[in-house]
N, C-alpha and C positions, 0 to 999 in steps of 0.2 A: 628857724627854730633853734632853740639850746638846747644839746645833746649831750648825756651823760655818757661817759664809753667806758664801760668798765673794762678791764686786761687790754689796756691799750697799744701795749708794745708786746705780746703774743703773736703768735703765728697770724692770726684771722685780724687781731689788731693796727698791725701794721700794715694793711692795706684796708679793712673796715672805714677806721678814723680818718686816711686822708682822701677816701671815697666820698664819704659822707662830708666832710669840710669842704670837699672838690664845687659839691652844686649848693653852695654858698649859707649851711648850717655852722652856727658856733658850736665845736666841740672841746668839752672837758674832759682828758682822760686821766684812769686812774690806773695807778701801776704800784705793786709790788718794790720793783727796781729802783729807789732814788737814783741811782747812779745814769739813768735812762732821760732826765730830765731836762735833759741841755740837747738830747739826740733826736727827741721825737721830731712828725710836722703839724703836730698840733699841741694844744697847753696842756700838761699834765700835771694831776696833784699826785702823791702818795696816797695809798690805804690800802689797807690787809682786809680781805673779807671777816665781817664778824667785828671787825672793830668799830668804833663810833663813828659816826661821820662827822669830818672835818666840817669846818665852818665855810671855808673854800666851799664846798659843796654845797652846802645848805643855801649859803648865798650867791651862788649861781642860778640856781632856781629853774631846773631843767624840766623840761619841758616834754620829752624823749628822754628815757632808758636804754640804752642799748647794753644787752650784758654779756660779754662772750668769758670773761672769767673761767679758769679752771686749774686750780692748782696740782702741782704734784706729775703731770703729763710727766714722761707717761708710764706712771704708776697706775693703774687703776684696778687697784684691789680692794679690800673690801671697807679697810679700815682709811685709806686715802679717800675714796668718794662717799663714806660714812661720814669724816670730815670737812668735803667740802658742802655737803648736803646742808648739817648743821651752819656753820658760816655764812653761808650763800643766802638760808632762810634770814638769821638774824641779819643780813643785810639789807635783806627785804622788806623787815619788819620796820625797820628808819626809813627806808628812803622811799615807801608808800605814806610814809606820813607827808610827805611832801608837799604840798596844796598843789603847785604848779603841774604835776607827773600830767600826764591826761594817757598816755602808752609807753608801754614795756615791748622790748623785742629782744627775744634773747636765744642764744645759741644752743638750740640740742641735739641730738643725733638719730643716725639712723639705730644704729642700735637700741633703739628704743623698741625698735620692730621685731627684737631678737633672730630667730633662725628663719622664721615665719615670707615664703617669699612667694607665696600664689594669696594673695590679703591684700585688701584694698589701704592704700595706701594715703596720709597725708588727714588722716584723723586724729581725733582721742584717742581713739583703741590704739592698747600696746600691749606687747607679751615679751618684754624684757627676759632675759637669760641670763647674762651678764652687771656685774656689779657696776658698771658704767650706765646703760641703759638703764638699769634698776635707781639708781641715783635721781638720772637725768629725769624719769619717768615722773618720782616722787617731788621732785624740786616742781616740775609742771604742773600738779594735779595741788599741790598745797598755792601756789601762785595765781593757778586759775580761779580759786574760791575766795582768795586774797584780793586780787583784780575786780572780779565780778562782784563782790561786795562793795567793792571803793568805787564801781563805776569809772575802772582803770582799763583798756581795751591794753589783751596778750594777744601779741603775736609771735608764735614756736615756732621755730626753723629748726625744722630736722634734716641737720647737714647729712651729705654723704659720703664720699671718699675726697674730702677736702685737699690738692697738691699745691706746691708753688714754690716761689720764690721767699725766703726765710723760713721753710720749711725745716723740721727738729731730723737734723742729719740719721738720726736711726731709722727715720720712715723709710718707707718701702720705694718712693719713687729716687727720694736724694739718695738712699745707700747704691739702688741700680746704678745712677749717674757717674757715682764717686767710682764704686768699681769697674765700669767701664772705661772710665778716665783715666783706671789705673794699668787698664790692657788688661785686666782676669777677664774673664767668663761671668756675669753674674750670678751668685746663688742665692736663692729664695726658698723660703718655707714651703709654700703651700703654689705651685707654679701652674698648679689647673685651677687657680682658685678665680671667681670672677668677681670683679666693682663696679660700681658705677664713680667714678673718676669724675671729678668736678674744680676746674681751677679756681684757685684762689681771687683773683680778679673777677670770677663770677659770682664767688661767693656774696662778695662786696657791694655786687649790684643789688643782689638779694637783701640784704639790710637796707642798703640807700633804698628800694622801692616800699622796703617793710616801714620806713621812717615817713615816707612822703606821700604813703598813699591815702584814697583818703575813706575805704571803705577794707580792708585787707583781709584776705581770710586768718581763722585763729591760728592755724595750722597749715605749712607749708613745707614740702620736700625741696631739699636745694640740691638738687642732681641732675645730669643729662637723661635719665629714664630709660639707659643704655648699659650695658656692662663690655667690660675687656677683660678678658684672660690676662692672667696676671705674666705666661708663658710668654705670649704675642707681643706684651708692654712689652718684658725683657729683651725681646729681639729686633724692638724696633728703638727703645733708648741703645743700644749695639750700635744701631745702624746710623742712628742721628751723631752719636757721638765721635763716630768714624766719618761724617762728613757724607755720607750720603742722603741722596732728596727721597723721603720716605714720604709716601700717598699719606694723606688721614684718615685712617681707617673709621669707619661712623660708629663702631660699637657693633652689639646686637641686642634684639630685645630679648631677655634669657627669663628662663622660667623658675631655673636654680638656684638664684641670688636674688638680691635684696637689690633692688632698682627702686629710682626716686617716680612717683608719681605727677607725670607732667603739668598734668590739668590742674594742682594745685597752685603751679608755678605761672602760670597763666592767668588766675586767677588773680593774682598778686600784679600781674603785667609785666612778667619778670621772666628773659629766656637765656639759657647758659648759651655762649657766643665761642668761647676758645677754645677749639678743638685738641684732641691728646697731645699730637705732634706737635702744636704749636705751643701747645701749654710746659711742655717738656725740655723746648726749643727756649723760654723764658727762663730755666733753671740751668743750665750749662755752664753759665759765667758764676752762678750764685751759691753752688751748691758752696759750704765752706760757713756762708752766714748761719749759723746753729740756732735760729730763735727756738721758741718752745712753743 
């Protein structure tokens, strides 16, 4: 199939597009970046969200959406994702004109779910708190009436604590890394706080399945359905980064946090495979590459 990849050289990007080209789809990405266009490993055109669509694109004639786009990372205040909200719609409002489209798959979050973490999980239902979630919420709910009218099938991945490799050095897993590579002590905001931790490489799978399947739920959790103390990570990035062989701890299923709902991802035919340590063990040599 021909695959539209919008934010192609982004964090989820740069492993998304050459996942999805890996089991043998044409993919077109679209990037911000000119300068990125000689680096990718797939064809990139330029375009700004909100702006017209290129003719490159039009005459590609894709088949697949895939949208992870998000500008501004990681800004997200009120007047950034007010912005990308606007943009994003009037991108949508072209490239559903499309004839070819037949599905959309695009990138939203857990925070969609807000604070809310005993609720069922991997629906419509949302109680956003936060200006990101609120955003991501409303892009969903104007898309799905968009879609459902054009007889365009959405499918929402509500990622959840997305790590890896090209990951935006401020994040929580790369800063751990860096300062442990520097011999400090790590220091963290909120060190009782819990996630559910989800590598990047799995993420990936979760699109390639959202692309190829052939029946997919509208709504999926892209998580392990597990959480880690954010304490426990810091003492075991210490321990990997010192060279010692650290177990893989499986998580726990926690009542206090925001865990992905598994049975959606199952649904999808789609199971997170690379466990913390290993997924953490992929970042060691990488931390330095600063994508966004």
């Amino acid at each position: 199939m021909k695959i539209l990849l919008t934010g192609a050289t982004g964090f989820l990007g740069q492993h998304v597009g050459p996942a999805i080209s890996l089991v043998g789809h044409e993919v077109l990405g679209t990037t911000r970046d000119v300068g990125t266009l000689q680096e990718a490993a797939i064809e990139l055109t330029p375009l700004q969200m909100g702006d017209d669509l290129s003719v490159a694109i039009r005459d590609f004639a894709p088949e697949v959406v895939v949208h992870l786009a998000w500008d501004g990372i990681p800004d997200f205040g009120a007047d950034r994702c007010g912005e990308n909200l606007r943009t994003q719609e009037e991108f949508f409002q072209q490239v559903l004109q499309i004839p070819s489209i037949s599905r959309v798959v695009v990138a939203g979050t857990c925070r969609e779910y807000g604070e809310e973490s005993d609720r069922k999980r991997g629906c419509m239902e949302a109680t956003p708190v936060d200006e990101f979630g609120k955003a991501k919420d409303d892009l969903h709910r104007t898309l799905r009436g968009w879609c459902d009218s054009g007889s365009v099938e959405l499918v929402w991945l509500r990622i959840f604590y997305a790590y890896g490799p090209g990951q935006r050095y401020g994040s929580l897993i790369p800063s751990i890394i860096e300062q442990a590579k520097s011999g400090d002590l790590p220091e963290v905001r909120n060190p009782e706080g819990k996630h559910d931790f989800v590598h990047v490489s799995d993420v990936a799978a979760a699109f390639v399945a959202s692309v190829g399947h052939e029946n997919p739920p509208p709504v999926v959790d892209v998580g392990w359905g597990l959480a880690h103390r954010v304490a426990d990570l810091v003492d075991m990035v210490v321990a990997v980064v010192g060279g010692e062989e650290v177990a893989d701890g499986p998580g726990t299923v926690a009542d206090d946090c925001l865990i992905a709902n598994r049975l959606t991802g199952e649904a999808l035919g789609w199971f997170p495979v690379v466990g913390i340590v290993e997924g953490v063990l992929t970042m060691i040599g990488s931390v330095g590459n600063r994508g966004s």
